[in-house]
N, C-alpha and C positions, 0 to 999 in steps of 0.2 A: 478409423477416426484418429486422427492425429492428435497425440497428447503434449503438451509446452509444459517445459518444466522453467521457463523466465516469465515473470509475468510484469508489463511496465503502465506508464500513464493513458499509453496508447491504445491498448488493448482496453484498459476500460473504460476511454471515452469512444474506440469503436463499438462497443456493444452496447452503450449507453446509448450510442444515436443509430441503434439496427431497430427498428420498430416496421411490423408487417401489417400491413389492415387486412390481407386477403387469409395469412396461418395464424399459426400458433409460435411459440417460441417456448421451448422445453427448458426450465432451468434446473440443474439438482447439484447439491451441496453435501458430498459426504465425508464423516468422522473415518477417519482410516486406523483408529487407534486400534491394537492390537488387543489392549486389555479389555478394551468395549465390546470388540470382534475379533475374538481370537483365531478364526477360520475365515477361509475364502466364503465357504457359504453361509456363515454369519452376516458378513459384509453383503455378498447379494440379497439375500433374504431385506435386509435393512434398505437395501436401494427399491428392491422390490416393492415394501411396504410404503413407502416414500412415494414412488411413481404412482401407483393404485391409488393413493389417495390423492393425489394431485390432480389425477385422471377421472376418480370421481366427482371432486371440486366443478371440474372443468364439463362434465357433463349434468351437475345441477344447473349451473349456466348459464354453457351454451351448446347444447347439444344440439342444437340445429341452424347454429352458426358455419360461415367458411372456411372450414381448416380445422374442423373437426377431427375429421376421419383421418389426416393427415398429421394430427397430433398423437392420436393414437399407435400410429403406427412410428412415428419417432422414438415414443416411449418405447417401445419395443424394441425398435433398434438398440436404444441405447441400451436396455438389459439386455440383451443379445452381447453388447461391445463389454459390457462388464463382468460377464461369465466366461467370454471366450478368448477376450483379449489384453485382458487388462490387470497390471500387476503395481499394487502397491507397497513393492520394496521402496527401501527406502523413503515414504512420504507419510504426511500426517493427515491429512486433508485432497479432498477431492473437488472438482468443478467444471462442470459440464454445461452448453448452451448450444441448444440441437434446434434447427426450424430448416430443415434437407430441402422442402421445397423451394426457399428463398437461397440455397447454399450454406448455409450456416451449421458446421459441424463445428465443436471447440472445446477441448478439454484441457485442464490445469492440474499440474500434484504440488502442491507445494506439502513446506516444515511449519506452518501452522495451524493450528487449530482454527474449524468453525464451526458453527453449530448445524447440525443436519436438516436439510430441507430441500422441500421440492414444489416450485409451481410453475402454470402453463398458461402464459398473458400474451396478450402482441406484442410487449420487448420485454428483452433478456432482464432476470432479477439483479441488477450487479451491486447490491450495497452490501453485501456480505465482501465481493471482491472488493471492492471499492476501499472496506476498512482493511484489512489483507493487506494494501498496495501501501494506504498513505500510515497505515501504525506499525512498518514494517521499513524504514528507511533501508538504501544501500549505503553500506558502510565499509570506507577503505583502514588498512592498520597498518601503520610504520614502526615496526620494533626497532631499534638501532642500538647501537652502543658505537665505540669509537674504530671499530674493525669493522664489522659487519651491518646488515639491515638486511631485513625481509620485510616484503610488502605484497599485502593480500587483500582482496576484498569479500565481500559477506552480502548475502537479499536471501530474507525470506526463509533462513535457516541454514542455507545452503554455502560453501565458498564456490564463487565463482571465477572460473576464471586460472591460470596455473600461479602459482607464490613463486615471486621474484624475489630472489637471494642477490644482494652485493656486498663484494667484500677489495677491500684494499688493504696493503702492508703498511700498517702503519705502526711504526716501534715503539715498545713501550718503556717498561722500567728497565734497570740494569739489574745484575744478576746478585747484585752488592745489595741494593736497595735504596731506597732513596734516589732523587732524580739528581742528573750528570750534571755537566757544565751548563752554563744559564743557555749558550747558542744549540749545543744541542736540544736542553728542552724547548728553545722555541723552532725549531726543525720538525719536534714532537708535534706541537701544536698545528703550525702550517699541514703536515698530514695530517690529521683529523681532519683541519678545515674543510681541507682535499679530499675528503672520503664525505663529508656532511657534504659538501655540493654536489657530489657525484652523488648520491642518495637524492640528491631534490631533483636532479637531471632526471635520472630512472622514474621517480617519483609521475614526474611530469606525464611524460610518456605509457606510465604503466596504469597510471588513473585516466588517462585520455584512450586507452584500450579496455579498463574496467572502469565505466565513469560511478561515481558514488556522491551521494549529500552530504556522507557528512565521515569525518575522520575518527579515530585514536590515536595520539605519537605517544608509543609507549617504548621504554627502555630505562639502564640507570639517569639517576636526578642527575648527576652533575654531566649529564649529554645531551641533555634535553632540550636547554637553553641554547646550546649552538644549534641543533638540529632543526627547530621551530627556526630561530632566526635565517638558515640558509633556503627554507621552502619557499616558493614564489608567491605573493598574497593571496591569488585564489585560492591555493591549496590551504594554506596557514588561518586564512578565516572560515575553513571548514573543520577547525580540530573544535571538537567538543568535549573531549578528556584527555588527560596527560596522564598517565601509568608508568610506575615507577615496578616494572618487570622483568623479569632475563630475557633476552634476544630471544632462546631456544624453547622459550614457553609452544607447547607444545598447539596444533593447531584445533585437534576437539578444545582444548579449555579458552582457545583465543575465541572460537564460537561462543560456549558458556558465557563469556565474558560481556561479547558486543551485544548479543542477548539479553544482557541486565542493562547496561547503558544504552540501549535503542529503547527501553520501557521505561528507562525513569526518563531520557529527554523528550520523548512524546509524552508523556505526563508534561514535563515544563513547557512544552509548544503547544499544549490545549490547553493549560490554565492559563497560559500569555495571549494565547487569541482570544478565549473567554473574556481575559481583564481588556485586553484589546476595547473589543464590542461594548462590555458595558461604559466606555469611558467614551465610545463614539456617540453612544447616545443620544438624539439630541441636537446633535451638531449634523446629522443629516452624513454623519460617514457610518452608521451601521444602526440596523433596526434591530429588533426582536420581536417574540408572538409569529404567532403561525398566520394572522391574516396581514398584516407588513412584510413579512418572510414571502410569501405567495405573491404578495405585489413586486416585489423587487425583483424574486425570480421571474416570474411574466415580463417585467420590464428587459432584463436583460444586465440589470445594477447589482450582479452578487459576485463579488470578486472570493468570498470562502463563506462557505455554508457552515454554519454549528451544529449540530444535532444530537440529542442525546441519542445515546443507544437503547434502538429498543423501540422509541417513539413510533408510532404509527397512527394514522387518524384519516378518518373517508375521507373524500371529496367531491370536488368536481373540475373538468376540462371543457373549456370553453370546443365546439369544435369550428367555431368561424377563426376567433382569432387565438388557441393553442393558449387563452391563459388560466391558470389554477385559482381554483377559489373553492373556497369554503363552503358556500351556499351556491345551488343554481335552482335550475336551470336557468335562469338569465344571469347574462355576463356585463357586470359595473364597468366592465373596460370597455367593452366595444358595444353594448345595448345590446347584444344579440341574444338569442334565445335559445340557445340549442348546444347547452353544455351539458353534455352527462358524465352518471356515476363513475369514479375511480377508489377500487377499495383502498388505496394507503396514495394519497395525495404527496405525503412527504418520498417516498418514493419518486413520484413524479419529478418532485421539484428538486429532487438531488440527479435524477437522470438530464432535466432540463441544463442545470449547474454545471455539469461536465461535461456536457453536448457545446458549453455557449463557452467553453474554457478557462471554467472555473475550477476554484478546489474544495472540496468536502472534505471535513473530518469527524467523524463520529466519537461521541467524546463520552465516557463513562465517570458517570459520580460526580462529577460535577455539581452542586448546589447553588451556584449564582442560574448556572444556566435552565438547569431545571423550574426554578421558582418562577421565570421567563416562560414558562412554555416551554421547553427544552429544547427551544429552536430560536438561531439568530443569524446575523449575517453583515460580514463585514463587506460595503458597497465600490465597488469600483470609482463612484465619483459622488459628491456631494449629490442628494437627494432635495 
């Protein structure tokens, strides 16, 4: 079983839209903390316990459904693939989505945290990955000063990618003190300039081989201002902090670092899509409530889902025409009659959302959004 240690948008709107009618689809989600599970058979025993009861779940059910006996023995496999093959150096979290009869082998290790779990449905569980993907931006870093730059980027815990170093001669003070005649100092200057454009060049190229969302230009304050100004727009409207740091800051604490700034600007881009939604209102550019929420996703009108973390709530799926609702078995959209049970609806409609190429973000603590229903959605087009 092949494990990915990159995990992108791709990957979770593939498994979003893998749905089997004939198997099963194995999902499990494990804590790789060492202080949880100090031992390799700690961590099995916990996958094991995990599997068994998802497997029990799965035969209240449907024990005499198609893909039974076929689910059972995936689970098997995969405790097999975690005893004998599988090593969580280096990683913090686990994720696995197994249905072998369809082809579907796929494992993930990333450097964050999720909560442990395991279930066996016809498509994959992916809103554990899903928050993973989108509360986890890739993040490039330009330390500079007037000599040097180094440029690296960061997903998911990890740097990816190798740290490009550039360096130019560029002269500095004299050995007296104090700066030379006025032409030499502006000779001074012209190299810099020359060394800040030759960083935006590199720049260019080293983030179009590690692409990233979103920046830091960090280095001293009085370089910063030329070094911003020499970046190309695209790149310059993706800085989201200025740091006033040494070049040579080392690269564990440039992680530590992007790490605190990727958590407080997801905080300011869920309370901005939050304030977003409630000011669309109204005006037919975004609803809220879980039965508006269901109709927009049915429609195909959700340009970013809201949802509190955590939310969950039964439902129903049309099975003529594939829409969610609240209540069935008869479906308000198309009269027909033969929708049934789905244990977590919102599930669906965030699998729906990412299948039809939208974005989800799962939003914690939030208090506008909660009071709503804990679910909203900003719409592709006036409603």
């Amino acid at each position: 079983m092949e494990v990915r240690y990159e995990l992108t948008e791709c990957d979770v709107k593939e498994l979003a839209a893998f749905r089997s009618e004939k198997y099963f689809v194995l999902s499990l989600y494990l804590d790789l903390s060492v202080t949880d599970f100090p031992t390799k058979k700690d961590l099995e025993e916990e996958a094991n316990s995990l599997l068994q009861s998802a497997v029990r779940q799965l035969e209240n059910k449907h024990k005499t459904a198609s893909g039974f006996k076929e689910a059972i023995d995936d689970a098997r496999h995969l405790q097999r693939f975690l005893e004998l093959d599988f090593s969580r150096e280096g990683a913090t979290a686990f994720a696995a989505f197994v249905c072998r009869p369809e082809g579907l082998e796929r494992c993930y290790v990333f450097c964050r945290p999720v909560r442990a779990r395991a279930s066996i449905d016809r498509s994959p569980y992916v809103r554990p990955l899903n928050a993973v993907l989108t509360e986890n931006s890739a993040f490039g870093v330009i330390l500079c000063n007037r000599r040097k730059a180094r440029l690296l980027a960061f997903h998911l815990g990890r740097q990816r990618g190798r740290e490009l170093v550039v360096q130019d001669p560029v002269h500095g003070r004299h050995d007296q003190g104090g700066w030379s005649q006025a032409r030499y100092a502006r000779h001074i200057e012209r190299e810099a300039h020359d060394h800040f454009k030759h960083v935006a060049k590199e720049a260019e190229e080293y983030f179009t081989e590690n692409p990233v969302d979103r920046l830091i230009l960090a280095g001293p304050v009085e370089d910063l201002v030329e070094a911003r100004r020499c970046l190309p727009p695209y790149l310059e409207k993706r800085i989201v902090r200025e740091l006033h740091i040494d070049v040579n800051t080392k690269v564990a604490e440039l992680g530590r670092i992007v790490d605190e700034i990727d958590a407080a600007v997801e905080a300011e881009e869920d309370a901005r899509l939050v304030h977003e939604m409630r000011e669309g209102l109204g005006t037919g550019k975004a609803v809220a409530g879980l039965e508006s929420v269901l109709k927009a996703v049915s429609d195909g009108q959700v340009r970013v889902l809201l949802v509190s973390r955590g939310l969950r709530v039964s439902g129903w799926r049309c099975g003529m025409c594939r829409a969610l609702l609240m209540v069935g078995p008869k479906c308000e959209r198309c009269r027909g009659n033969s929708a049934t049970r789905v244990d977590d609806v919102v599930e669906e409609a965030i699998q729906d959302v990412l299948i039809n190429g939208g974005h989800v973000e799962l939003v914690t603590g939030d208090p506008d959004l909660d009071v709503m229903g804990g679910i909203g959605a900003l719409l592709r087009f006036s409603s």
